[in-house]
N, C-alpha and C positions, 0 to 999 in steps of 0.2 A: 350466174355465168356472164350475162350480158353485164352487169355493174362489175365484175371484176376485168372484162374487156375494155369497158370505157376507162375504168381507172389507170390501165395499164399505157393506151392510146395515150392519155393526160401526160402520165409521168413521162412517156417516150417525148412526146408534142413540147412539152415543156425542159428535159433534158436537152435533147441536141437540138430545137431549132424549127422553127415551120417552113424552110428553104429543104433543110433534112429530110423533114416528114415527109415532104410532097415528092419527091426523088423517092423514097424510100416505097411510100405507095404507088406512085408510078411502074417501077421494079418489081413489086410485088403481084400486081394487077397488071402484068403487060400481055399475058394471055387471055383475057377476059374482054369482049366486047364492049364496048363503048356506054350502051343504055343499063347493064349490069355495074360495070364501074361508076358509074353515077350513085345508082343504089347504094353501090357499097361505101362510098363518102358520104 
């Protein structure tokens, strides 16, 4: 499960962009505090 997540993270990261990405998990993680968000990057 975990290597079919990172694979997936890859191909997004690599599709559209690490300016993308980082919006995209910003958006994604905007209900999540602060020392949790870190973990999840």
């Amino acid at each position: 499960m975990l290597e079919t997540a990172v694979s997936a993270f890859v191909l997004l990261f690599v599709t559209i962009g690490p300016i993308e990405t980082a919006a995209m998990f910003g958006v994604l993680t905007a209900g999540i505090h602060r020392p949790e968000r870190r973990r999840l990057a």
